[in-house]
C-alpha positions, 0 to 999 in steps of 0.5 A: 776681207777681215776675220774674226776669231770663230766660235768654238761650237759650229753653228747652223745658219750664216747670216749674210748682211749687205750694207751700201753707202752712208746709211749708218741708221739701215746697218745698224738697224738690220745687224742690231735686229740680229745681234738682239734677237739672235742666239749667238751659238747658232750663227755666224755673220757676215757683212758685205759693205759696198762703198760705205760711208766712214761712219758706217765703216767704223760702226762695222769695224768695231763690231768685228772688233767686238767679234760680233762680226766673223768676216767683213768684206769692204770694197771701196767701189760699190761692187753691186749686189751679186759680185759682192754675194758671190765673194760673201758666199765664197767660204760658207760651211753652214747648213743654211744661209739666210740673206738681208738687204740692210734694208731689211729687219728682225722684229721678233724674237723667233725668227731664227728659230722658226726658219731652223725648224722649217728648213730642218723638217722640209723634204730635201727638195725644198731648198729656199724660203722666204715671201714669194710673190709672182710677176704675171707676165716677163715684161713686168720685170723684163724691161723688153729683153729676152728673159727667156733667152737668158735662161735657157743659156744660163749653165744653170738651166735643166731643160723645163720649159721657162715660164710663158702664157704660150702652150707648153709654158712651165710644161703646162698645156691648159692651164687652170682650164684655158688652153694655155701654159702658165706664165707666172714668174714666182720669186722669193723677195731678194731682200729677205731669204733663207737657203740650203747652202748646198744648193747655192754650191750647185748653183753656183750662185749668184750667176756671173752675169747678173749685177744687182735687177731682179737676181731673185726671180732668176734664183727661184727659176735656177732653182725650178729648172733643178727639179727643187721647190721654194716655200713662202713662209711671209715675212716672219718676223722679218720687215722686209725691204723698208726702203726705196731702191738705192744706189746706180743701176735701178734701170733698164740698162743694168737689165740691159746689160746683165741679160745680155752678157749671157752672150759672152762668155770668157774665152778661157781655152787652155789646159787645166785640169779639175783636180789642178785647179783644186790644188791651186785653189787650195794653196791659193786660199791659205795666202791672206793679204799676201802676193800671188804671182804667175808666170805664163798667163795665156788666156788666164784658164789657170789664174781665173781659178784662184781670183774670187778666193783671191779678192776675199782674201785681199791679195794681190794677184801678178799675171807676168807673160810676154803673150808672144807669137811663137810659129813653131808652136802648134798650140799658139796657132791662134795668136797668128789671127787673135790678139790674146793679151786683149783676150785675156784683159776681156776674160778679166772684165767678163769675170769681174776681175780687172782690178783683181789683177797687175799685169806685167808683160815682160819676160817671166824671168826678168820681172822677178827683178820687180819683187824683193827677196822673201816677198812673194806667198805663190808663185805658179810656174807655167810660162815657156816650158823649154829647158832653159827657160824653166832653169831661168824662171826658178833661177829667179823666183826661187830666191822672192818665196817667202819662207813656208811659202809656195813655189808650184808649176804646171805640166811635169808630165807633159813636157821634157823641158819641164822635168829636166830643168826641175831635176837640174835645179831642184833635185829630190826637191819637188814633188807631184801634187796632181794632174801635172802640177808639181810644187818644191819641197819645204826645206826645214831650216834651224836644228831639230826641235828639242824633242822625243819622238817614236815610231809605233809599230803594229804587228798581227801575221805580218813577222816576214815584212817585219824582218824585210823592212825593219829588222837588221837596221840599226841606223833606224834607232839610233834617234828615235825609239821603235815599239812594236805593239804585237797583236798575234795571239799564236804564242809562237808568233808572240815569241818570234817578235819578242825576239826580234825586237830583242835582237834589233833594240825595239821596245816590244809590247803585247795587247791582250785581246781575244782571239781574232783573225784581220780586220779585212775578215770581220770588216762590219765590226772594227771595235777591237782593232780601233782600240788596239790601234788607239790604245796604243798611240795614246799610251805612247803619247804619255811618254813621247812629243810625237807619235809616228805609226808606222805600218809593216809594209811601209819602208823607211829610206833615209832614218832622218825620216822623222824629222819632218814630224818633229818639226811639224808636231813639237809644240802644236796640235796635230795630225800629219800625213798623207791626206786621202779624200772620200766622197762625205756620202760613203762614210756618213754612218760615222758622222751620224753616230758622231751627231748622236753622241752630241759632236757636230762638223761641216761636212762639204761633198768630200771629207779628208783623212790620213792614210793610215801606212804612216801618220804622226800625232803630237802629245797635244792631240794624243791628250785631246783624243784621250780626253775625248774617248769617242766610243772608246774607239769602235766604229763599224765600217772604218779602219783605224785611219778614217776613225782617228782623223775623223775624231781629230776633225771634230774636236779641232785638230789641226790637219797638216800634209807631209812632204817627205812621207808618203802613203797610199791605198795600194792601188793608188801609190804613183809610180816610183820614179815620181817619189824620189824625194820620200823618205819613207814609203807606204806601201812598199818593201825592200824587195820591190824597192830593190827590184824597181832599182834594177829595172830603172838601170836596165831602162837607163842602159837601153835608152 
């Protein structure tokens, strides 16, 4: 996959074009039509090609060139319809989505528009649009397979009744008067229709099992069976499908085939939980044309998460294991009766992933000698989990990760072998990234950038945690300034911090606001805290690189805290942390707001920000902010944090996560001892700091 450089304004609607083989006239008929009659603004494109001709390549080629196409997908083998849709549809953020077969065409100029305002003014229950026509009965399109079958085993299926001129059929008992159910199988035509993307996340659609026959009426039955509805609009002012059936397939042993698989799934039994595979996945996807390799492959539950971002992202996949019988392993039981290297090649080929992955099966350690230093992007560690064999396994792959590349494993929790060889080999060098996954430190390399940093540090009935944690440690000025921004009103709080800033060298400011009492007491209007919080970053930012904010409960344990943001904020335009994720739900009224202020962002089911106990902002993004003036920064319903990284993310700042920082909503904060890397807490004290110190002794002492 290939990309071009976005658009700055974030459109409405992809526009999906499925090229195949040497038909140089249907592309550029189809992706001229909408070149032409397309506003530019409101959509991205991409193409799939499948085993095109040289002269269709190169037409799409120089079009991306041109940056008249925003992602090209090729594959020199003709994947079929629905594999190359899936890896189409993989990183779509769009409202819409709206399909063409190359076959397919805009003729007149309001097309695009129309289908925006359908699908903006329908009910959220109707999801799909396009020219609907009907089969009237299954063996129309069944070719005599189970249809039936295939949809009450599809994951997508809800419990209605599927489609049968039987009583009961689509929940019909007398249909039209007849004593019968309703055997009609409606489908939007596959080569024209336009879709809520939300409802292709939930679908997860296209179905694996299907390939190229009749994905249609089996997308407008997922689509029934949740309690969703498609519209037939006709073809408006698109000429649909003008051309005969092309290419391998157009028969009864691809419909064969494709509803038969439904009856093997991949054999995928291991140990890998959601919030892991989100991470994998995360890290996965920010490698493009790059090496991944993993170490300890079983049945492939962990690999199978990453290998459609994988093939987009054109990057070659190492599975490395010895797939070995171990008796003494209660968990490798099943190797005694199942041969599980062939378990995981089927899982492979079930997924559509065969010639995704090389397969090197040997000891893990031993073939990192197959890799050249500072060659691989990922390496994921979940191979023999004994102490010396972890040892050896980061002994020899430490050295093959790129620099700022990525070395991950699985199961810190759960195995002693695991923790003890990572503290052996990486100490205070790793950290737990979720579940039980655990990823090494970056280490910063070269001097310091050639900056000036500061941390700004808000006051407001808080002077006894400003002592506690701040007060009487001159090693935290030495490098980098602290302005304390003084929020209490009481004049003789006023005079306490003033002279606390006086003894310990701090630069001391007071913001002039009215009365108030803590945010937590006037929860429904936040405008005054916003702004002391964003008044204060931005006047800081005039006269520094970087901006830390730091809260009072936060506690710094090494003073070369800062150096971490240095290295991250110099010279970009960023936002540093801890990210936090909400569900998009629960914050909707800011984004709302933002809409009518003329702001727009693709907002997914969860959406990030930065905790708000320690966060860095560089000068660039502090002046974009400034710029900006969003409401002047009140918002009701949010605390600064979600307020500042919600501006951030609508104007383009980018997001990055810190590894020797951490903060933490309170409840939430891991356990001590899985923090040892930090520098710098949040929340946290000198007094429960110490106290957890004395309890990890005594603990010691007692084992």
């Amino acid at each position: 996959m290939s990309e071009s450089t976005p658009s700055l304004i974030h459109p409405r609607v992809t526009i999906c074009v499925l090229t195949y083989g040497n038909y140089p006239a249907l592309a550029g008929q189809s992706i001229g039509s909408i070149l032409h009659f397309c506003d530019r603004h409101l959509y991205r494109l991409i193409v799939g090609a499948n085993a095109v001709g040289d002269t269709t390549r190169t037409y799409l080629e120089n079009l991306q060139e041109l940056g008249k196409i925003d992602r090209l997908y090729f594959s020199d083998a003709n994947l079929n319809k629905c594999p190359m849709m899936r890896r189409m549809f993989e990183e779509i953020d769009t409202d819409y989505i709206w399909w063409f077969d190359d076959d397919s065409f805009i003729e007149e100029a309001s097309a695009l528009c129309l289908r925006l305002d359908w699908a903006d003014t329908a009910l959220a229950d109707e999801v799909l649009w396009g020219h609907v026509f009907f089969f009237g009965h299954e063996r129309d399109f069944s070719y005599g397979t189970d249809v039936v079958g295939f949809v009450k085993n599809a994951y997508w299926y809800g419990g209605m009744k599927p489609p049968s001129w039987a009583p009961g059929g689509k929940g019909e008992f007398d249909f039209e008067g007849k004593g019968c159910g309703d055997g009609r199988w409606f489908f939007v035509t596959g080569g024209n229709w336009w879709v809520r993307t939300h409802a292709i996340r939930q679908l997860d659609w296209p179905d694996r099992n299907l390939i190229k026959r009749n994905d249609d009426v089996f997308l407008c039955e997922a689509i029934r069976q949740q309690g969703w509805t498609f519209k037939d609009i006709g073809p408006a002012g698109v000429a649909i499908n003008t051309q005969p059936r092309r290419g391998e397939g157009e028969n009864i042993a691809t419909m064969e085939l494709q509803m038969s698989r439904h009856q093997e799934q991949p054999d995928l039994g291991g140990w890998f939980f959601p919030e892991e595979a989100a991470v994998y996945k995360r890290l996965a996807s920010r490698v493009k044309r790059g090496i991944i390799v993993e170490l300890g492959v079983w049945k492939g539950k962990s690999i199978s998460e990453i290998l459609d971002i994988c093939w987009a992202n054109k990057n070659e996949v190492v599975a490395v294991d010895l797939w070995p019988l171990d008796p003494n392993d209660e968990y490798f039981a099943e190797a005694h009766h199942k041969d599980i290297y062939q378990v995981f090649v089927r899982n492979l080929e079930l997924l559509g992933h065969r010639d995704t992955v090389r397969i090197i099966r040997e000891d893990t350690a031993h073939a990192a000698s197959y890799f050249e230093d500072n060659s691989v992007d990922l390496v994921f560690v979940d191979a023999d989990h004994s102490h010396e064999a972890v040892r050896r396994d980061l002994l020899a792959w430490i050295p093959k990760i790129r620099k700022n590349g990525v070395l991950l494993g699985h199961d810190y929790i759960w195995k002693e072998g695991v923790r003890t060889a990572l503290e052996e080999v990486l100490p205070h060098k790793f950290k737990l990234v979720g579940g039980s996954l655990w990823q090494m430190l970056p280490s910063w390399e070269g001097p310091l950038p050639g900056s000036r940093g500061c941390v700004f540090l808000p006051t407001f009935q808080d002077t006894e945690l400003l002592i506690e944690n701040y007060a009487g440690r001159p090693e935290l000025t030495r490098e980098i300034d602290l302005h304390v921004y003084d929020d209490n009103f009481n004049p003789d709080e006023q005079g306490r911090v003033k002279e606390l800033c006086k003894e310990n060298g701090w630069f001391y400011h007071h913001y002039e606001r009215a009365p108030h009492g803590e945010w937590t007491d006037d929860y429904h209007d936040l405008q005054g805290f916003n702004r002391f919080i964003w008044d204060g970053l931005i006047a800081l930012g005039e006269h520094y690189d970087f901006v830390i904010k730091m809260d009072t409960d936060a506690y710094i344990l090494e003073p070369d805290f800062y150096q971490e943001f240095a290295h991250i904020l110099t010279g970009k335009t960023a936002l540093a942390g801890t990210p936090e994720y909400r569900p998009t739900q629960d914050v909707m009224g800011f984004w709302s707001l933002a809409e009518s202020y003329g702001y727009s962002y693709p907002l997914g089911d969860w959406i990030p920000h930065m905790q708000g106990g320690i966060y860095g902002l560089s000068k660039g993004a502090l002046i974009m902010l400034k710029e900006m003036e969003f409401m002047q920064g009140r918002h009701a319903y949010f605390v600064e944090d979600g307020y500042i990284s919600y501006c951030c993310l609508l104007i383009g700042i980018e997001f990055v996560e810190v590894n020797y920082s951490g903060s933490w909503w309170h409840p939430y904060r891991p356990q001590l001892e899985h923090l040892c890397h930090l520098k710098a807490i949040h929340p946290l004290s000198k007094s429960s700091l110490e106290e957890w110190k004395r309890l990890a002794v005594v603990e010691k002492k007692s084992q």
